[in-house]
N, C-alpha and C positions, 0 to 999 in steps of 0.2 A: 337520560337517553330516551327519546320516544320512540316508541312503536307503532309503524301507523296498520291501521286496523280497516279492512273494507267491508262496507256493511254492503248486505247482496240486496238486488232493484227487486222490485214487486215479482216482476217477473222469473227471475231464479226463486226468487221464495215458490211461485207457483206450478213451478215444475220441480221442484223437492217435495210438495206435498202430493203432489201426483205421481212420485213413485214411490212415497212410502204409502200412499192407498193404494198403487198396485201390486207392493210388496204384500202388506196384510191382503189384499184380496187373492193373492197366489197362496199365501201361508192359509189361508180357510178354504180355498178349493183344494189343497191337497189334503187337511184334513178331514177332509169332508168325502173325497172319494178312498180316503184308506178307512175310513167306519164305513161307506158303503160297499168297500171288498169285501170289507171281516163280518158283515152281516152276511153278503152271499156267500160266504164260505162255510158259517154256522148253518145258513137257513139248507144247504146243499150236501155238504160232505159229514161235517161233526152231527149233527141234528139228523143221523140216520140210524137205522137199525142196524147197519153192517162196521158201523165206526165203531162200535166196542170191540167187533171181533180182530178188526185194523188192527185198533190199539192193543189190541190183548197180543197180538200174532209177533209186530214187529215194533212198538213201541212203548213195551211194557220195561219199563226200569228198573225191576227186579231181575227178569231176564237176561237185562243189558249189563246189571252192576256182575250177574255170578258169571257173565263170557268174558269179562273185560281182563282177565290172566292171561284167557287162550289169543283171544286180540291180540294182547300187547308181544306176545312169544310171536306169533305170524307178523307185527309188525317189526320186530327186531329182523326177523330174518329177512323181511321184504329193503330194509336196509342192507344190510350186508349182502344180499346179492344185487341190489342196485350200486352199491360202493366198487365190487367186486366187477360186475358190469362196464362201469364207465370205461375201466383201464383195455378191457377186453375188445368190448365194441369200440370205442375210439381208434385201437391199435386195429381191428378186422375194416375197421371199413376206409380206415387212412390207407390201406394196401390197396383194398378194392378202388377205392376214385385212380390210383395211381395207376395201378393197372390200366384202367378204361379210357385213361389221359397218355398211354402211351401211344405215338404216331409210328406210321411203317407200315406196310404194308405185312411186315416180319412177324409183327406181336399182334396180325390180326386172332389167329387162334386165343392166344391170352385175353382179348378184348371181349371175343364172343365169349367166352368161359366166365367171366367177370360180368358180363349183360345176363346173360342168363341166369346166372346165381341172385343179381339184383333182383329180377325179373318176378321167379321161382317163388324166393321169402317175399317181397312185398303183395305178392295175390296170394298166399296161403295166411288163414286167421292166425293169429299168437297162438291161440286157442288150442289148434290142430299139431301146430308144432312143438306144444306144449307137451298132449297127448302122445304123440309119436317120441319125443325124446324119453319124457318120462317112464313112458310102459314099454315102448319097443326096447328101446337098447338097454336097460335091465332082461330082457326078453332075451335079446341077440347073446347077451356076451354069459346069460344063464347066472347070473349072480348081484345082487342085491347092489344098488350105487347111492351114496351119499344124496340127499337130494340138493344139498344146496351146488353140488357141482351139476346135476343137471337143468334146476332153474337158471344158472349162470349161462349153460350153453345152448337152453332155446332161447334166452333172449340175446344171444351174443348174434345166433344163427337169424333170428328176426331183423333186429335192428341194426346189426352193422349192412344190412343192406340199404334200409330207408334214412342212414346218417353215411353211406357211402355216396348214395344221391345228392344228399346236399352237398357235399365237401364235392364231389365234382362238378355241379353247377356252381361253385362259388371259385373254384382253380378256372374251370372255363369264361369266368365272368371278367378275371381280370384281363386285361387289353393285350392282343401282342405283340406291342409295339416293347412292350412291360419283356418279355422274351427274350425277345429280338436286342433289346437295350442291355442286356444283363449278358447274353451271347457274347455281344459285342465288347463287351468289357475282360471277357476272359474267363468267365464263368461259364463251369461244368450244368449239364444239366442238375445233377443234384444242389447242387450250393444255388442254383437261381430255384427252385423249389423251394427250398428253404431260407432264404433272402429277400427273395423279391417276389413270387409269387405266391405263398402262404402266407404273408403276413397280412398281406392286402385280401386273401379271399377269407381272412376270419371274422376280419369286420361284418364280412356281409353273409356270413355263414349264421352266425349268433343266432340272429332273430330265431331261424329256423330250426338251429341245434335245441335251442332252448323247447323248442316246442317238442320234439323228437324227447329230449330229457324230462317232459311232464308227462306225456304219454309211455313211457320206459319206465316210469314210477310205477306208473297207475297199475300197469298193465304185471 
């Protein structure tokens, strides 16, 4: 059985060797400017008087290896109130978008109560209401509180307002013709909530949730 074989014209030959000489000359120019970083980076920051006290302060390894118990204890619990978290905030702010998606002129009161509380958490720092949950209401109620249950509910009090915002632009985002179609079928408001209008605004909630869930980490 033959194989037929095509040999490439002068000309593919000469443009194969012209991108592997622009390949190797991209592979030396980047070599080239990552030793000219790490030179200014010696000749500037390390190659100073104040770089041992740096290093002594905040990147000493001895330091690092006798913290790294108390670490790992604050990072267990920064788990466990992010775990505890999710169910919290998802369930506080699935109400609030609801709330603020109610029409009528009837649940305006509800709607302004639900803007407002958005409003409220998303301009005050984690920070602030970190502090206030923490010191004041052991303060208020005169007697010592668990702290993972208070970690749990400044960040519950934070962020189910700025993951109530996305789940309502994502419910507002679908079409409502999407409504009106589900309406017309027989369906209660609640079952086209949960049918046909949440299904469609998780797709496009994600991106944003996810970012809300790296920041809820961090934070």
């Amino acid at each position: 059985r033959s194989v037929s074989t095509s040999i490439p014209s002068a000309l593919e030959l000469d443009r194969r060797a012209y991108r592997r000489g622009r390949q190797r000359r991209s592979v030396l120019i980047a070599i080239g400017s990552t030793l000219a970083f790490a030179v200014i980076v010696w000749a500037t920051v390390i190659n100073t008087e104040g770089w041992s006290k740096v290093q002594q302060s905040f990147f000493d390894p001895a330091t690092a290896l006798e913290a790294l118990p108390k670490v790992w204890d604050g990072f267990l619990v920064n788990l466990t109130v992010l775990g505890i978290s999710l169910f919290t905030v998802g369930g506080a702010a699935l109400l609030i978008a609801l709330l603020r998606t109610l029409r009528g002129p009837v649940f305006f009161p509800v709607r302004a109560i639900a803007a407002g509380y958005t409003d409220l958490f998303r301009g005050l720092p984690f920070i602030i209401v970190l502090y206030l949950v923490g010191f004041g209401l052991p303060t208020i109620v005169g007697e010592r509180i668990d702290e993972l249950f208070l970690g749990v509910l400044a960040v519950t009090l934070t962020y189910s307002a700025y993951v109530a915002e996305v789940i309502r632009a994502g419910i507002e985002s679908v079409h409502p013709s999407q409504r009106l179609a589900a309406r017309a079928l027989g369906l209660g408001y609640v079952q086209t909530l949960r049918r046909v209008v949440l299904p469609q605004a998780l797709r496009k909630m994600t991106p944003a949730l996810m970012n809300d869930f790296i920041s809820m980490q961090k934070d």
